[in-house]
N, C-alpha and C positions, 0 to 999 in steps of 0.2 A: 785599962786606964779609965780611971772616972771622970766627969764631969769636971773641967775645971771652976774655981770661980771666979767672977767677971775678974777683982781685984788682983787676980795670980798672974806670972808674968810665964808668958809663953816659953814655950822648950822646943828649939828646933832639934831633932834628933837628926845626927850627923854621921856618914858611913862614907866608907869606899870600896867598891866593887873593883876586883882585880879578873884580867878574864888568863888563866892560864894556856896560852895558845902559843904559838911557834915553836917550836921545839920537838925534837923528834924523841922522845920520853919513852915510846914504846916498840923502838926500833936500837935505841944507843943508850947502856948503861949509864956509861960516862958523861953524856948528856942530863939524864934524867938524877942522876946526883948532884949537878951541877942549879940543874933547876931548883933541886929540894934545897943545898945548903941555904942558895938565894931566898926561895920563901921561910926557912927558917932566920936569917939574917934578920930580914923587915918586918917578921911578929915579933921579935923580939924588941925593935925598935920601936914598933908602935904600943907593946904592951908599955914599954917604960915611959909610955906617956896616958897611960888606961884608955889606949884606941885601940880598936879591935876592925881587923878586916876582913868583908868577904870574898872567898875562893871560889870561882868560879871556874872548874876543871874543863879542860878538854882532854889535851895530852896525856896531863898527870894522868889520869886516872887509869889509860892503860900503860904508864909508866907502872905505877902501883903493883897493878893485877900482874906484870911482867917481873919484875923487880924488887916486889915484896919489902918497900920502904915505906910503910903506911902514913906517911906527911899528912894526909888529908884527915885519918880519924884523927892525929897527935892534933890536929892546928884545930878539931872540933872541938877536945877536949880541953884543950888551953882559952877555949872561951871564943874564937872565931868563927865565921859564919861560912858555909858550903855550901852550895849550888853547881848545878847543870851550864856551863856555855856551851850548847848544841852546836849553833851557826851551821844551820837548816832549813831549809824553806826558802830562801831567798832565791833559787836558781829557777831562771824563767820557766824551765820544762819540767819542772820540779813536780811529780805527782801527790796530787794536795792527798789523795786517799790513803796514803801511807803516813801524812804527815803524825798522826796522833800513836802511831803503833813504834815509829822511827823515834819519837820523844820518848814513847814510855821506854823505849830498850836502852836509851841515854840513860835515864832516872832508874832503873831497874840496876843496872850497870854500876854506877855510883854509888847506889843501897848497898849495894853487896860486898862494899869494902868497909859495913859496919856505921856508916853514916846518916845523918837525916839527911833525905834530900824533899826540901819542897818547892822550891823555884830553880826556874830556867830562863836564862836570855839567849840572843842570837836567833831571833823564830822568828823577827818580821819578815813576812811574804806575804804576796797575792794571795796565796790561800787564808784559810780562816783560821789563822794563826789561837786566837782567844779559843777556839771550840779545840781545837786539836792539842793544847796545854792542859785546859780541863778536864779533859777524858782520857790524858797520859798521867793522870794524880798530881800535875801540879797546882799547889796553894796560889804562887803569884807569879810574875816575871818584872824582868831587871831590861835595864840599856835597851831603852827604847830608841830609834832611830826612824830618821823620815820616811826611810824607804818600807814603813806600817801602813803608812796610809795606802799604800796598794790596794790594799784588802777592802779599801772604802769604795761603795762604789761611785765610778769617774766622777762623775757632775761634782762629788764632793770633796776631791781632792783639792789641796790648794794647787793653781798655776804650777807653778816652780815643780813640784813633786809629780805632777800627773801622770807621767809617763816616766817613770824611775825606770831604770835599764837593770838596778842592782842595787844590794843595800853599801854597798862600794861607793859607787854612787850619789847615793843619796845620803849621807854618812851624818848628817847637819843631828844636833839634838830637835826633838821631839816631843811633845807640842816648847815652840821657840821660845814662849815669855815664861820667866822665871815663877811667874806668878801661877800656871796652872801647872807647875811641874814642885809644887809645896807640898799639895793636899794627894795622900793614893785616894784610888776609888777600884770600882768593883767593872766588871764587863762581860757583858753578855752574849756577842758577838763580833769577831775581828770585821763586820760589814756597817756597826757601828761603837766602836769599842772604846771611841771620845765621850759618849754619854755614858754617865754614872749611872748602874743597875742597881739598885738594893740587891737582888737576888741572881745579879750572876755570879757563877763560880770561880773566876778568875781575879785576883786582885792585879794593880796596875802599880806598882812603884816608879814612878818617873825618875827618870836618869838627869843629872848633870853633863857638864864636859868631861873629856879627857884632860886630867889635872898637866898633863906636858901642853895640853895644845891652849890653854884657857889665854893667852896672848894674841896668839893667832885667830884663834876663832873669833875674840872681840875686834882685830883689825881686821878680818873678812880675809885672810890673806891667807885663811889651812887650805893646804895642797898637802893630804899625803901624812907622811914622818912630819912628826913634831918636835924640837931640843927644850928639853924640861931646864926653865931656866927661871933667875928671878922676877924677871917679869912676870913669868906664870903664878910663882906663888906671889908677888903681888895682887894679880887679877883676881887667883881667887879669894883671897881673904877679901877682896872688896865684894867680889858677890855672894861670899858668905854672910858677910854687913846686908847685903841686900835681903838674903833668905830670911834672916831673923829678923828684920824691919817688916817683912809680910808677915810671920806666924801670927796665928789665932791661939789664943787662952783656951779656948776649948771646942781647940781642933787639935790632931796628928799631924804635927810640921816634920816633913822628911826634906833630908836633904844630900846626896852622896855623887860623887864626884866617881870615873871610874881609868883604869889606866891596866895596859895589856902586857903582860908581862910573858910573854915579848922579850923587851928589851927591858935593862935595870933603869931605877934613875937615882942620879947624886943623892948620897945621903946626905949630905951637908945642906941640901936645900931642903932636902923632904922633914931633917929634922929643926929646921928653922920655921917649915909649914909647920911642921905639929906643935913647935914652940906657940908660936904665934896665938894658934888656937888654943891652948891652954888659960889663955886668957880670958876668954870667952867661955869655957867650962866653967872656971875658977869663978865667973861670976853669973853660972847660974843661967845664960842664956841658951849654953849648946852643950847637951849629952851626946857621946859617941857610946852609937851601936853597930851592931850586924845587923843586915838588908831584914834576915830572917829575924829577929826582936825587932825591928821595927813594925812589921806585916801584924808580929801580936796584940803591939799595941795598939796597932787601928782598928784590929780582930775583937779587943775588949772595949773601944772603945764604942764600937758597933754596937753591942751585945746593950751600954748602958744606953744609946741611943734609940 
């Protein structure tokens, strides 16, 4: 991306991270069909609105290697974005020394069913989550959560987070204002991974809510399970109004919402969300991408910077 000019009107680029987890994929055929018609269901629905989502595999992937229904290359080549959900490192006795060899055999894993993989989420821990992504080849990571700041040391935790028990836990988005979760940046180490490095290896794509929970999280009342409801897609088309009221003309405005599938949600609401938003493409203010197009864009953007 080049330089914009002052007079051009900003572009927030817009995604959703999907984490493919609960389901037993590579233990129950009949499970892991059931999961694949589902992910083909809602890229279908979201292509017919030119939104594209990123997959972020756990189960699938040894569903895949088990069961030989390649969902994951089919959803790459139909123009959606893949990733690693590890959900690693978090557990207090967790040995940090394996952490970076335990990531690459994730990403290693994933390659070999024909795919890019260059990002990974689910790594916040006390270990040094940023050095042990970078030396497992990954480009960036996704879904950030509180329970990161572990890795800072104490004195620089906020209160509230200093003594996380779990990213369970700690489960709140990461950093909280809307405003430092616009721009990625680069990091050099998970001991300070909030200050921008020109020259670390890791890029940072900050996470949004959980699109079921985006109600609840704004009344302070998430405990848990979320019911994806209209209020939710209310809330968030209001702080997607907010995200584009921050972008910069010539900066990389990201913005992506993420939701764990897990469990399914209403399509009747989700395609009133994507309705909605249509509007807002239609006039120019918000491109949907994948997590991974967005990462290049900041990547070129860098390059003219």
């Amino acid at each position: 991306m080049t330089e914009a000019s002052p007079s051009r009107q900003a572009v927030l680029y817009l995604g959703i991270m999907v984490h493919l987890e609960g389901w037993s994929d590579g233990t129950s055929q009949a499970r892991f069909e059931e999961h694949v018609a589902g992910m083909r269901e809602y890229a279908a629905l979201f292509e017919a609105y030119g939104a594209w989502l990123t997959w972020e595999s756990k189960e699938v992937t040894e569903g895949v290697e088990r069961w030989g229904d390649n969902v994951l290359a089919e959803m790459q080549q139909r123009g959606h974005g893949i990733g690693v959900h590890a959900d690693i490192g978090g557990e207090s006795d967790y040995d940090c020394d394996r952490f970076a060899s335990d990531l690459r055999a994730e990403r290693e894993q994933l390659g070999s069913l024909g795919v890019t993989v260059r990002h990974v989420s689910g790594i916040v821990s006390h270990c040094d989550w940023v050095t042990a992504a970078a030396e497992a080849g990954y480009q960036f990571t996704t879904g950030q959560v509180a329970y990161s700041v572990m890795s800072l040391p104490r004195e620089f935790r906020p209160p509230q987070y200093r003594d996380c028990r779990s990213p369970a836990a700690c489960h709140d988005v990461y950093p909280p204002d809307l405003a430092d979760r616009i721009h990625p940046w680069r990091m050099d180490s998970g001991s300070d991974w909030l200050t921008h490095d020109p020259h670390g290896r890791l890029v940072m794509l900050p996470s949004s809510e959980v699109l079921s929970c985006m109600e609840e999280s704004q009344a302070g009342a998430r405990s848990g399970g979320c019911t994806f409801s209209a209020e939710d897609v209310d809330r968030s088309i209001q702080e997607l109004e907010q995200a584009i009221a921050l972008s910069e003309p010539d900066l990389v405005n990201t913005y992506y919402v993420s939701w764990s599938f897990g469990g399914p949600l209403d399509e009747e609401l989700l395609e009133d969300w994507l309705g909605r938003i249509a509007a807002y493409v239609e006039a120019g203010q918000v491109q949907w991408m994948t997590l991974p197009q967005m990462v290049e864009e900041y990547i070129a953007w860098e390059t003219s910077h």
